[in-house]
SEMI-96450 format. One line per field, with one value per atom (N, C-alpha, C): x, y, z; residue number from 1; residue in one letter; chain; atom name. Coordinates in nm, 2 decimals. Layout:
// residues N
px <- c(X, ...) $
py <- c(Y, ...) $
pz <- c(Z, ...) $
n <- c(NUM, ...) $
res <- c(a, ...) $
chain <- c(A, ...) $
atom <- c(CA, ...) $
END
This chain:
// residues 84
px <- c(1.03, 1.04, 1.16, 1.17, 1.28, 1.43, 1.44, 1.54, 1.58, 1.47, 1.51, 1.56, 1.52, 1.57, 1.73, 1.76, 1.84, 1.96, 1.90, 2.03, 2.04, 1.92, 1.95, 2.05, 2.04, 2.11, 2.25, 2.28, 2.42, 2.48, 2.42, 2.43, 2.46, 2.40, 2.43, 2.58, 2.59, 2.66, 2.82, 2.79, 2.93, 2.97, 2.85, 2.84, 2.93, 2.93, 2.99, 3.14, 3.16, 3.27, 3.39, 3.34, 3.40, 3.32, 3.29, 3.16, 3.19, 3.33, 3.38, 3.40, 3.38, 3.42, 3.28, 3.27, 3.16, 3.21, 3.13, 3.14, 3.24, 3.28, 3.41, 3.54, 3.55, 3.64, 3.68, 3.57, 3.57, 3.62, 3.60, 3.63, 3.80, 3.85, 3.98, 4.06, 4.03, 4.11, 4.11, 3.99, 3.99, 4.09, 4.12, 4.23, 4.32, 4.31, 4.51, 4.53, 4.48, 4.44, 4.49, 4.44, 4.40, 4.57, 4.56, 4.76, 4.84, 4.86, 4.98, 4.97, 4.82, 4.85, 4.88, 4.88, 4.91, 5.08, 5.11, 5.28, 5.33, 5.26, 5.33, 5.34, 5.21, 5.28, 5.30, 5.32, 5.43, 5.53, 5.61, 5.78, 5.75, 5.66, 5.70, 5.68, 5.67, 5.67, 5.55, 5.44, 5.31, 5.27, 5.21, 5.21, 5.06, 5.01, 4.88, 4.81, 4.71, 4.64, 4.52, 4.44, 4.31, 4.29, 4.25, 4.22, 4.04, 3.99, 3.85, 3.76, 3.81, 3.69, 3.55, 3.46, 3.33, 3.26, 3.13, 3.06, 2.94, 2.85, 2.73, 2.71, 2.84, 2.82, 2.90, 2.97, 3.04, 3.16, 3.23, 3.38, 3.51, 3.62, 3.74, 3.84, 3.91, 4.01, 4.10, 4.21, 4.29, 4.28, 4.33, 4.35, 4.51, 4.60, 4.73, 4.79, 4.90, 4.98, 5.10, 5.08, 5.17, 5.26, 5.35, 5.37, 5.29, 5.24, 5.14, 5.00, 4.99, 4.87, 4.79, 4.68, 4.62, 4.56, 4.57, 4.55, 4.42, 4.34, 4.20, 4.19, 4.22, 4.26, 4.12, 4.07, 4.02, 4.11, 4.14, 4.19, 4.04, 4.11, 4.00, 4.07, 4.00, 4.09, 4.06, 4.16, 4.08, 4.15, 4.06, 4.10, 4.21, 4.20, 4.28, 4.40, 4.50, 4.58, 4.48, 4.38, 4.32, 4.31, 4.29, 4.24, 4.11, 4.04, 3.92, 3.77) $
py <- c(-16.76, -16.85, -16.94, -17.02, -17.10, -17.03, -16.88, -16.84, -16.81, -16.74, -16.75, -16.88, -16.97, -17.10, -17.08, -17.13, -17.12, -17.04, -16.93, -16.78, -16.85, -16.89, -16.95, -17.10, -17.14, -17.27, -17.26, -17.17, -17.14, -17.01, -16.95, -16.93, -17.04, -17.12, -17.23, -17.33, -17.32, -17.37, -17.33, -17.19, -17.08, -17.09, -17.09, -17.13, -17.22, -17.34, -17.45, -17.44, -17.38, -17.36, -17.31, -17.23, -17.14, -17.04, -17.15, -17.07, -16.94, -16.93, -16.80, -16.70, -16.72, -16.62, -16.55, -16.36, -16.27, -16.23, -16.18, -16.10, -16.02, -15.95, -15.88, -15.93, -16.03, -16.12, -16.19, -16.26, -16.31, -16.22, -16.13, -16.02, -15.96, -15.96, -15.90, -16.08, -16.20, -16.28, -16.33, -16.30, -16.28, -16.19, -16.06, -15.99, -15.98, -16.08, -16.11, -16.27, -16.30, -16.44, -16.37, -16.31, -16.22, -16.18, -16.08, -15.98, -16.11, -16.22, -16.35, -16.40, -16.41, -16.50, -16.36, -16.22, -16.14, -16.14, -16.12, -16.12, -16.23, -16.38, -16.51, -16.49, -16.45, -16.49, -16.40, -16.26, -16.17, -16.17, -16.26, -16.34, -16.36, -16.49, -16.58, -16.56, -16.38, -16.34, -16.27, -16.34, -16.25, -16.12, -16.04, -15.89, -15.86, -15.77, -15.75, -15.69, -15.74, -15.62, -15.55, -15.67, -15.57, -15.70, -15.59, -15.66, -15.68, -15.75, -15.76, -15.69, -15.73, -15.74, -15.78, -15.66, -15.71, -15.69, -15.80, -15.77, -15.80, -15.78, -15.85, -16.04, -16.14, -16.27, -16.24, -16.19, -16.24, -16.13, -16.17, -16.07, -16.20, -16.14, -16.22, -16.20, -16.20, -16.17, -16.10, -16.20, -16.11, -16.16, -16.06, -16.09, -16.01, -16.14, -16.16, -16.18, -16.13, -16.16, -16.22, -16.34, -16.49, -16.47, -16.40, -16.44, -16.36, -16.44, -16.39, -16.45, -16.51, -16.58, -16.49, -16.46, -16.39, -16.47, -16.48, -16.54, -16.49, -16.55, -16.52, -16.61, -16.55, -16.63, -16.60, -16.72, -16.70, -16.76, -16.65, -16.67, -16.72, -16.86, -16.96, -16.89, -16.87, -16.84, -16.99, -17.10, -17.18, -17.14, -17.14, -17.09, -17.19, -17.33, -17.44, -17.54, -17.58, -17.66, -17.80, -17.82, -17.96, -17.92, -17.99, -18.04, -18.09, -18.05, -18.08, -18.04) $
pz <- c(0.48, 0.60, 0.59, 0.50, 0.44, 0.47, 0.45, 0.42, 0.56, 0.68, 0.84, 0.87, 0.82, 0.87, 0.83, 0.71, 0.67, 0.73, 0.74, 0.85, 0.97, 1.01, 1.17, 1.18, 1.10, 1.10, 1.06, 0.98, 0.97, 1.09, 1.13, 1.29, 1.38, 1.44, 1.48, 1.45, 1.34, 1.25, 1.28, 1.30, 1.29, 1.48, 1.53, 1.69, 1.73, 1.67, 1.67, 1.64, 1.55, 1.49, 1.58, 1.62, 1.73, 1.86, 1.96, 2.03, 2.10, 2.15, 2.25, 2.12, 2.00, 1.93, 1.86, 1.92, 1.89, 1.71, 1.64, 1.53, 1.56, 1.63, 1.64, 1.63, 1.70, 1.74, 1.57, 1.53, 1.36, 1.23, 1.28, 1.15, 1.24, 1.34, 1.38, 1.29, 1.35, 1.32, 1.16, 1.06, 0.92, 0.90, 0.93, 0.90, 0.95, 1.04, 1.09, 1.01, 0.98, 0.89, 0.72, 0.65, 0.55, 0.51, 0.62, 0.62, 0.65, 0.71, 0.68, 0.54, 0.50, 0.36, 0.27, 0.28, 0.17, 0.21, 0.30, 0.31, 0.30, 0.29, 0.27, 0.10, 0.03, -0.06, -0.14, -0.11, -0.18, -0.17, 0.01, 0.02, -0.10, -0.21, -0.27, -0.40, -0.45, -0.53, -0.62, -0.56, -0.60, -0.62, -0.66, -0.67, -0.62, -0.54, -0.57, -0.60, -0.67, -0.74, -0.69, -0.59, -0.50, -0.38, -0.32, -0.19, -0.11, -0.08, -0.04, -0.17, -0.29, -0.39, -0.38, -0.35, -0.36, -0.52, -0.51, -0.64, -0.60, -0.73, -0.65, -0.64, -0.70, -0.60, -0.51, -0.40, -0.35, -0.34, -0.27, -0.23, -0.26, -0.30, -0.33, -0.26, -0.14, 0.00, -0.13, -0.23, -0.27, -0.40, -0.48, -0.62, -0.69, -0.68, -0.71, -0.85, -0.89, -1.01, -0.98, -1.05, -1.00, -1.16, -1.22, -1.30, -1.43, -1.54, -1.62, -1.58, -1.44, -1.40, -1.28, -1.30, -1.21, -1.15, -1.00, -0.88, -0.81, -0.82, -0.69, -0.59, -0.47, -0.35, -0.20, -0.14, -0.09, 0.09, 0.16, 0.25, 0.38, 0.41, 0.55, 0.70, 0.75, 0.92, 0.98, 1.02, 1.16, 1.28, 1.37, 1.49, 1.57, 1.54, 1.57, 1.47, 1.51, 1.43, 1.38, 1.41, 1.39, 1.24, 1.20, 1.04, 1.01, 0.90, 0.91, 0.98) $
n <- c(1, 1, 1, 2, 2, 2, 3, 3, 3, 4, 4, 4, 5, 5, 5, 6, 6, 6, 7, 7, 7, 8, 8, 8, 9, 9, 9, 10, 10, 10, 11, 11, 11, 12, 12, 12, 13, 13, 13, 14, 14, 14, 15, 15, 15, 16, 16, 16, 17, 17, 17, 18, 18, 18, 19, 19, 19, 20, 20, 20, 21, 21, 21, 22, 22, 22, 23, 23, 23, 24, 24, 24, 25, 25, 25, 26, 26, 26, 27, 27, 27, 28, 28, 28, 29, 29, 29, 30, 30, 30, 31, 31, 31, 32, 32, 32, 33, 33, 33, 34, 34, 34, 35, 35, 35, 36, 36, 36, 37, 37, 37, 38, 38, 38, 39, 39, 39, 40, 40, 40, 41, 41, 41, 42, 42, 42, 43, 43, 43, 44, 44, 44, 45, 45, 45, 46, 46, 46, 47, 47, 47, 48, 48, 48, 49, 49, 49, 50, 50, 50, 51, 51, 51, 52, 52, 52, 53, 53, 53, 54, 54, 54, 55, 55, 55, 56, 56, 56, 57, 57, 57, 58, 58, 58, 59, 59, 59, 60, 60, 60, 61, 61, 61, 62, 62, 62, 63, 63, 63, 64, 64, 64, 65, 65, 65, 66, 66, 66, 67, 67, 67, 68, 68, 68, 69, 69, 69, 70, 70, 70, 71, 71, 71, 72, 72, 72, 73, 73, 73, 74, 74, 74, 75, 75, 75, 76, 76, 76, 77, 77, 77, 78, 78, 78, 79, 79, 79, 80, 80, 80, 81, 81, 81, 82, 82, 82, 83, 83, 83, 84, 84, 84) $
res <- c(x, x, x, x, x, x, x, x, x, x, x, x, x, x, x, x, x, x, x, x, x, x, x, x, x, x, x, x, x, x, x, x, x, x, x, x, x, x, x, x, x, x, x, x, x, x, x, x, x, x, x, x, x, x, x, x, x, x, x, x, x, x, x, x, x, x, x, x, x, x, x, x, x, x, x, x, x, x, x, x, x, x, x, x, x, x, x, x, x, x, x, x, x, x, x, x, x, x, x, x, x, x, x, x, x, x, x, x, x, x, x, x, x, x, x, x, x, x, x, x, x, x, x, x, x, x, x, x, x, x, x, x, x, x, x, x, x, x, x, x, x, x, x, x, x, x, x, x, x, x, x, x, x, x, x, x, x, x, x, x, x, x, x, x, x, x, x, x, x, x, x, x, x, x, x, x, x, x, x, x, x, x, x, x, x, x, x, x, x, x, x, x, x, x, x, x, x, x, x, x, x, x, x, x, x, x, x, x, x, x, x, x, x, x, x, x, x, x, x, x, x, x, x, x, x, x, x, x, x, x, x, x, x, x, x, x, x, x, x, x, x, x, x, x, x, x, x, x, x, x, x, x) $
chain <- c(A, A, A, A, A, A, A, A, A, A, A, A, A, A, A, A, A, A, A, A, A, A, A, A, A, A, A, A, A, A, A, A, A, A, A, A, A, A, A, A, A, A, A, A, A, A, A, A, A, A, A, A, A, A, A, A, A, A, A, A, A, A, A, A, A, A, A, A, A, A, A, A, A, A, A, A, A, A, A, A, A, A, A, A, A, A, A, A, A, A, A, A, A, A, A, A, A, A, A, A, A, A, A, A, A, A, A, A, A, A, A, A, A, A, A, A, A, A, A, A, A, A, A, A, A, A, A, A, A, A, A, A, A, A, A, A, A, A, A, A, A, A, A, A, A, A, A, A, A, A, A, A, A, A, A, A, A, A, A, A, A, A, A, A, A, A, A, A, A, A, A, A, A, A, A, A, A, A, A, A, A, A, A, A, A, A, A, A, A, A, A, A, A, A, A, A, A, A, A, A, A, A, A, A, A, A, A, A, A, A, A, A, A, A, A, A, A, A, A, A, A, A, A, A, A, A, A, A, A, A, A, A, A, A, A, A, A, A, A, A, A, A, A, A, A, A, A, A, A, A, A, A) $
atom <- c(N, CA, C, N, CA, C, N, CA, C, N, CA, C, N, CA, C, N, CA, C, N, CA, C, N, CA, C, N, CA, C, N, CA, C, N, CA, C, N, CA, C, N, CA, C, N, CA, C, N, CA, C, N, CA, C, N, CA, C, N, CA, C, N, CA, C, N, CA, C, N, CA, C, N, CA, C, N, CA, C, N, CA, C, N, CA, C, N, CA, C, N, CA, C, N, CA, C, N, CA, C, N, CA, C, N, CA, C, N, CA, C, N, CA, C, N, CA, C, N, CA, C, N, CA, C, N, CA, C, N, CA, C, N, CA, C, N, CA, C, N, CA, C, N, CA, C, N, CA, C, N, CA, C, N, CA, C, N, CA, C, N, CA, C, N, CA, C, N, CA, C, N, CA, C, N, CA, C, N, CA, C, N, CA, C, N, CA, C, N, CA, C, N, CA, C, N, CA, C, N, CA, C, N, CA, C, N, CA, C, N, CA, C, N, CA, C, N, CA, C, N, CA, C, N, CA, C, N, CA, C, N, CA, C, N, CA, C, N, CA, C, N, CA, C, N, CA, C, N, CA, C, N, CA, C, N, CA, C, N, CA, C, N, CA, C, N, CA, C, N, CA, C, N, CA, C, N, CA, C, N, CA, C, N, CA, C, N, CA, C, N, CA, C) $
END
């Protein structure tokens, strides 16, 4: 029961966030969101090594070679310039 709550309230949540935007709409702008931050920062020299890593916690957008520093990057979409 706890956990319907919980799904429903981060529904709500995401509502808010951006109300004209369907599940379709979210997952197109994640991967136009996604492809800027992989070509911003392979300009800036990164290499990459995988893309939408899933596991069982969780999925990682990209995972980059900065050098001898391996990079796990989690790419945010906002739909607006606001901050915050």
């Amino acid at each position: 029961m706890a956990s319907r709550r919980r799904s429903a309230l981060r529904l709500r949540q995401q509502d808010k966030r951006n109300p004209g935007m369907d599940d379709l709409h979210r997952k197109e702008a994640g991967a136009s969101g996604e492809n800027a931050a992989l070509k911003y920062l392979q300009q800036h020299g990164l290499i990459l090594i995988e893309r939408n890593y899933r596991c069982r916690s969780g999925e990682i957008d990209l995972i980059m070679l900065d050098g001898k520093t391996l990079a796990l990057i989690e790419v945010r979409y906002r739909g607006s310039g606001d901050f915050g």
